[in-house]
N, C-alpha and C positions, 0 to 999 in steps of 0.2 A: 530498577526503582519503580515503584506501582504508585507511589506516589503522583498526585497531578502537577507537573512543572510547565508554569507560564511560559510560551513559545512570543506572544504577541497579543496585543488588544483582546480580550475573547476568548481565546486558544491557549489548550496546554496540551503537553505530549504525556504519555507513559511507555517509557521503553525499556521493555524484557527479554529476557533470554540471553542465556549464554552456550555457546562463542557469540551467536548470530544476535546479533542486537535489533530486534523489532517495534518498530513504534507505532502506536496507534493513539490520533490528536479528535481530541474532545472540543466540540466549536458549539460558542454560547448559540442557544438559540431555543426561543419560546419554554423559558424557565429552567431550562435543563440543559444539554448539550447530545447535540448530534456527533457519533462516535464514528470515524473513520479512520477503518482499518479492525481487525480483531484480535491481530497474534493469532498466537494456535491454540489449540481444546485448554491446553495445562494451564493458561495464561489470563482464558476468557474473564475468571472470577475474578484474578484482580482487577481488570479493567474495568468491572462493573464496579470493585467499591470505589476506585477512584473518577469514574462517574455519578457514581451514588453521592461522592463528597461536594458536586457542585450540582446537585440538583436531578438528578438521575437523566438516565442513558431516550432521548425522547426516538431515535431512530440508529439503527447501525447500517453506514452505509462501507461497500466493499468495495475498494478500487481494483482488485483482480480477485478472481475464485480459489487464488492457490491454500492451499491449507495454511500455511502462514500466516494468510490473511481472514480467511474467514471460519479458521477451527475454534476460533474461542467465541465468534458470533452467538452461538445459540444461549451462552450464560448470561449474556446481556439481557434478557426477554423483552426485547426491544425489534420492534418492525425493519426488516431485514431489506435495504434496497440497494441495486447496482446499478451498471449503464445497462441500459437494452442488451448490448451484444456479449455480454457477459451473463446474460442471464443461465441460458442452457448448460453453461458450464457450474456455475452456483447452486442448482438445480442436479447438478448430475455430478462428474467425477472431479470436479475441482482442476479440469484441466490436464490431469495425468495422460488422457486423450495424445495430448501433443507432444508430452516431455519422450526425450532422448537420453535416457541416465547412462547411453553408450557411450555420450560424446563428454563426459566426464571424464576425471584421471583416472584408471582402472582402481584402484586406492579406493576411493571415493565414491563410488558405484553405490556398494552395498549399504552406506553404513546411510547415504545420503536416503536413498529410498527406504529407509528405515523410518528417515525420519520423521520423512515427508509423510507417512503412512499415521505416524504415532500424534503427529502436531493438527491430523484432520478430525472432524467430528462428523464426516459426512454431509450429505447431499442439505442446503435448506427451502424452504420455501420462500421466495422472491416476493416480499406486499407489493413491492412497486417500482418501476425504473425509471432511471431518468436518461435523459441524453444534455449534449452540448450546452450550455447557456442558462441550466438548472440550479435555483438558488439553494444553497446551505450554509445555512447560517448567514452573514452577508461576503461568504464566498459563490463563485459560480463552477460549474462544471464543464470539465475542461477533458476533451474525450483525446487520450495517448495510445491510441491501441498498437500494439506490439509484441509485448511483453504475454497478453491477453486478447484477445479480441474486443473486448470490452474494459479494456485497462482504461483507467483516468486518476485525472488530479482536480486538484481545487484550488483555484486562483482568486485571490483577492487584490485588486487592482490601486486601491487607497496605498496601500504601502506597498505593493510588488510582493506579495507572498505567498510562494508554491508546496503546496503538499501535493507530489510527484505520485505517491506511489512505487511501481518499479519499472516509472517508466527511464532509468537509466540506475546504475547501480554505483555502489565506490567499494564493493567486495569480488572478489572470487569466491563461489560457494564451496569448492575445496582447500581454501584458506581464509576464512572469514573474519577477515579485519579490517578497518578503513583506508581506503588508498583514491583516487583520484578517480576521475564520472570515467564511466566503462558501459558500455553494451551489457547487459544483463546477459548472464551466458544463455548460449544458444541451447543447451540443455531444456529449457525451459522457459522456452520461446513462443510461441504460437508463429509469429514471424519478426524472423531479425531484422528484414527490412524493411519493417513497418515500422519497428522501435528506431531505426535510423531516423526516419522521417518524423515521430512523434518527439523526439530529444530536438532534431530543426523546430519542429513547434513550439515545444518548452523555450527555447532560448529566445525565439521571435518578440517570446514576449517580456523578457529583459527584467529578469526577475530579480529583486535587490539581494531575496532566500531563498533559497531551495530545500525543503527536507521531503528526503527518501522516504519508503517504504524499511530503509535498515540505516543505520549509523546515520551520519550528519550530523549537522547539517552545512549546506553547500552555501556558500558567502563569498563574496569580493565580488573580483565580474564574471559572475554566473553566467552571464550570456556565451562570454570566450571561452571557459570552460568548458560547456557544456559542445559546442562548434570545434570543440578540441577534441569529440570522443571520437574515436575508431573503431 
């Protein structure tokens, strides 16, 4: 659906793609909304008209460099910003750097790295980065590295509401449908035991919603949930 749908006070999602369902949430701020997340290159245009339809796209920020997330970045033409330690890879190869397409099912090898190739636009240029404690919109930044070295979310503490990114997952990427908070596979890790530690983070702060970077969203007691992955 490209359509903008109300998540909460300010916020709406657009989530594309199929099988893999990717969402990318547009957060009111200074007449237009700040876009985090971008889908991939095929995807970027709708996100912009349905940023276009509440006032157009004021910044797009990237919670990780993977092509999922920042291939459709450039269609927005909107100021392009991550965490600091994210930046080298947003700038450079999207993180492919670290992936292991070995440690998938031998099945899924090919067709994954296919796609991952097709959903990037390439390298962008970074305006500006942010770290820990960084306001968007009147959410803050919330640094999950893991997944990325520079992976993050955005907490907004009024209501307890988390846009993750992928700092924890509810799919297998060789089955991608919705199932229960998981480790984001080590495939496409930077470090799995930092996403351990980043998911203890997520949950510390007892979040009432949780949506992912894919499907969702995450509801009841998120916090157990989340203290549940392995």
């Amino acid at each position: 659906m490209s359509e903008p749908i109300p998540v909460a006070d300010g916020v709406w999602r657009v989530t594309l793609g199929y099988p893999l369902k990717i969402n990318a949430f547009l957060i009111s701020e200074d007449g237009g909304v700040a876009v985090f997340d971008a889908a991939s290159r095929q995807l970027g245009p709708k996100i912009r008209t349905a940023a276009d339809s509440l006032g157009g796209a004021t910044r797009v920020i990237l919670g990780n460099a993977h092509a999922d997330h920042r291939g459709g970045a450039r269609a927005l033409g909107a100021p392009i910003q991550c965490h600091l330690d994210e930046r080298a890879d947003v700038e450079g190869d999207g993180g492919v750097h670290y992936f292991d397409y070995k440690a998938l099912p031998f099945f899924a090898r090919p067709l994954t790295a296919h796609l991952m190739g097709s959903w990037d636009d390439g390298p962008l240029a970074v305006d500006k980065t942010l770290q820990e404690g960084d306001a968007v919109g009147d959410f803050e930044v919330v640094h999950l590295p893991g997944h990325g070295p520079g992976c993050m979310g955005l907490w907004r503490a009024s209501n307890r509401l988390a846009l993750s990114n992928d700092c924890f997952a509810l799919f297998d990427p060789a089955f991608p449908r919705a199932g229960k908070p998981r480790i984001p596979h080590p495939a496409f890790n930077w470090s799995t035991e930092r996403v351990r530690e980043s998911i203890a983070k997520l949950a510390a702060l007892e979040p009432a919603t949780c949506w992912p970077g894919h499907f969702g969203p995450l509801t009841g007691d998120v916090a157990s949930q989340l203290r549940g992955v392995r």
